[in-house]
C-alpha positions in Angstrom: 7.1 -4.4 19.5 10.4 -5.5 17.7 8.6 -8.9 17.7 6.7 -8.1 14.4 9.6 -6.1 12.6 12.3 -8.9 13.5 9.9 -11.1 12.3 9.0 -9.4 9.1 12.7 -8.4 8.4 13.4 -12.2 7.7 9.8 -13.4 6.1 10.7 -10.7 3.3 13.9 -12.0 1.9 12.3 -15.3 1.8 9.8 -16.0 -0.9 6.3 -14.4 -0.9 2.9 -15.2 -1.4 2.8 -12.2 -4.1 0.0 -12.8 -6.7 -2.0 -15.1 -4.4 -2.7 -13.0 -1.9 -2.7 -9.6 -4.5 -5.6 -11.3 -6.0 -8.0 -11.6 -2.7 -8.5 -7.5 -3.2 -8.2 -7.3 -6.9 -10.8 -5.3 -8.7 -12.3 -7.9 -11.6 -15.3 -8.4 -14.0 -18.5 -8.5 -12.5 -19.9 -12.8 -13.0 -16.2 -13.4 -15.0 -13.3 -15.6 -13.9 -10.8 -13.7 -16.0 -7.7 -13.1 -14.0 -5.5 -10.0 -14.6 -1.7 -10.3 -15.9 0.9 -10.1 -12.8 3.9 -9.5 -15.1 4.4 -5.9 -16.2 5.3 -5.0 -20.1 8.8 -4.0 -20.9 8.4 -0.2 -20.9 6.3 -0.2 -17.9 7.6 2.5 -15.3 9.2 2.0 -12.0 8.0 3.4 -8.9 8.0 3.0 -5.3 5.4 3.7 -2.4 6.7 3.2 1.6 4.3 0.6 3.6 5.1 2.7 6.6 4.7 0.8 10.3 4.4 2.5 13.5 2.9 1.8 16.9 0.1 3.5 18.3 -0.4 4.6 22.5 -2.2 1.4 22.6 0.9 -0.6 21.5 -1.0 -1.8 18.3 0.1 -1.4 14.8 -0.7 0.8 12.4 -0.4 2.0 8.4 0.1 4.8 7.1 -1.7 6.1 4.4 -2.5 9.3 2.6 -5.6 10.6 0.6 -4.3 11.9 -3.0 -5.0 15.3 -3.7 -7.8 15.1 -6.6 -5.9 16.9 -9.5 -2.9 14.1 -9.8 -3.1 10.4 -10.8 -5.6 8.6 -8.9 -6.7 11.7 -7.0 -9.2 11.2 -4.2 -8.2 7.3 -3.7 -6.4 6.4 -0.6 -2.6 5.4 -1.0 1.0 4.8 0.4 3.3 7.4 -0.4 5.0 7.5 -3.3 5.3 8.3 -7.1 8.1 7.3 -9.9 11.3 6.6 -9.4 14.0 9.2 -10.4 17.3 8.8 -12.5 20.1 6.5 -10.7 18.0 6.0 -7.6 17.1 3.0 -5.6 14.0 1.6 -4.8 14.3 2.2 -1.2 15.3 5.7 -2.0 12.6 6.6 -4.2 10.1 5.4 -1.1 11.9 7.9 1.2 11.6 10.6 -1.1 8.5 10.4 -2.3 7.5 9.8 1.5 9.4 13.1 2.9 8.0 15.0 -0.1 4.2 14.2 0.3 3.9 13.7 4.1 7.3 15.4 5.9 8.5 11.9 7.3 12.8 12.3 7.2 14.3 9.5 5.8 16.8 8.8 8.6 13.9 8.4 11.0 12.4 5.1 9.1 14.0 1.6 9.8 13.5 -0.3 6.5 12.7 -3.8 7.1 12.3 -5.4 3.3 9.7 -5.4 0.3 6.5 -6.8 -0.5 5.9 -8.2 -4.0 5.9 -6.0 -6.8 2.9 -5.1 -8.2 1.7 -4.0 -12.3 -0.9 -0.8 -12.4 -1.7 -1.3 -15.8 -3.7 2.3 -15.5 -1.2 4.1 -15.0 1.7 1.8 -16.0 3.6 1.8 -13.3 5.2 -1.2 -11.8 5.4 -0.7 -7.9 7.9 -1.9 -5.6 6.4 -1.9 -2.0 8.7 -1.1 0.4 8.2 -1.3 4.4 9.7 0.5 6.8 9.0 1.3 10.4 9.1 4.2 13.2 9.1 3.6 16.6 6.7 6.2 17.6 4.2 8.9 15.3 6.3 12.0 13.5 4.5 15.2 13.3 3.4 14.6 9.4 3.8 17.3 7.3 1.4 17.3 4.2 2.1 18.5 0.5 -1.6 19.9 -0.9 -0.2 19.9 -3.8 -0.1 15.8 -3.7 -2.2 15.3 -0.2 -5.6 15.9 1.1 -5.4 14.2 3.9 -2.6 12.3 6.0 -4.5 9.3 8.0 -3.1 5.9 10.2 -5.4 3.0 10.4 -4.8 -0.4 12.9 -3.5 -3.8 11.0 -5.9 -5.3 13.2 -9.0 -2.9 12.1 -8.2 -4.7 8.6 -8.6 -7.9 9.3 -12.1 -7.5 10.7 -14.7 -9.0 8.4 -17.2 -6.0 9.0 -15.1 -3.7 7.9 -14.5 -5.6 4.0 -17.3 -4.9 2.0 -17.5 -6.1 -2.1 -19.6 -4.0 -4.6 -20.2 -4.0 -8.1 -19.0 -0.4 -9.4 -19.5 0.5 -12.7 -15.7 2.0 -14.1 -14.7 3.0 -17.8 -17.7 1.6 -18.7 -17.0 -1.8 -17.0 -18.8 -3.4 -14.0 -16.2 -4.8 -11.5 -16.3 -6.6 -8.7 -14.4 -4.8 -6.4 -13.6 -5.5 -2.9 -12.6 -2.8 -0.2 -12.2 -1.9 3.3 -14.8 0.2 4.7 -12.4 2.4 7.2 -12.7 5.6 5.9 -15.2 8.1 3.9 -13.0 7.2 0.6 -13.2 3.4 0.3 -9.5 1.7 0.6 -9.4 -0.2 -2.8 -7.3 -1.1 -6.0 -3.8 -1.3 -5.9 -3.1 -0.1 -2.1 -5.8 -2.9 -1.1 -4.0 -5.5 -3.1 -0.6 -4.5 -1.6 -2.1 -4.7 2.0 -3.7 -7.8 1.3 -0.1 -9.6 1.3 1.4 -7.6 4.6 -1.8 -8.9 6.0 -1.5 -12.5 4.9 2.2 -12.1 6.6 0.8 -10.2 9.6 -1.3 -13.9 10.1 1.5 -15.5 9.5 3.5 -13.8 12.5 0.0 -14.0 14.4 -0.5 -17.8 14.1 
């Protein structure tokens, strides 16, 4: 198992595929080729979410994610945890945080291994640092209501099988998008979690091949 996180510790502080592979499970105009802006605006805010690895009995990997309770931002979607960064803190830290407040993992217990690309929620406004850690085996989670629903882990491999990625035309804010997702839970797995997946994915091939 420390194949993948040796391997992914040095692929991360070398330069990333970011955009390019963001863009295979961003939302877009239904029959339009625009492309949205990568680079966030001065005042957006920072935030952090933790790309949290661990192996299953099986010895296969798996993400954690978490469904948001429905009355915050983006309630009822699926997510990593995470939220805002707070005064004077790190990246990293805010991760941690975020991750101990909404799902009970300790911050001593995760081994951080790098970050993905940053990535612009123009929703929300929030520009989101990715960071990934690992645990070697599952905690006993602990979920917030006040933030969580629901507290889930899904196999890397699951997500790379075509049946399970499905693309609809939804009709949102009075747009119709094109929006891709996986097809792995009751909620689909879409937006800006897809689009951040989408690139560990691209690397998890890359370690694969």
């Amino acid at each position: 198992m420390e194949e993948l996180t040796s391997f992914l510790q040095e692929r991360l502080s070398k330069p990333l595929p970011g955009k390019a592979s963001q863009l295979k499970m961003a939302p877009e105009p239904a029959g339009g080729n625009r492309r949205r802006k990568a680079a966030a605006p001065s005042g957006a805010q920072p935030s952090s979410v933790l790309v949290l690895l661990l192996p299953n009995q099986q010895n296969k990997w798996e993400l954690v994610l978490t469904l948001r309770s429905n009355h915050i931002d983006h309630g009822g979607q699926i997510s990593f945890p995470g939220g805002r960064r707070e005064e004077n803190e790190t990246v990293a830290e805010t991760a941690l945080r975020e991750a101990k407040e909404e799902v009970g993992v300790r911050p001593e217990s995760v081994d951080l291994i790098g970050r993905l690309s940053n990535l612009y929620i123009r929703p929300s406004n929030n520009e989101v640092c990715p960071v990934v850690g690992f645990l070697p085996e599952r905690p006993r989670f602990e979920i917030n209501p006040d933030e969580v629903e629901e507290v889930f882990t899904i196999e890397i491999e699951t997500l790379l099988h075509k049946k399970n990625l499905r693309i609809e035309n939804w009709t949102i804010e009075d747009r119709t998008l094109r929006v891709p997702f996986w097809d792995i839970h009751h909620v689909p797995l879409w937006g800006a979690t897809a689009m951040m997946i989408s690139e560990l994915l691209d690397l998890y091939q890359e370690y694969r091949s």
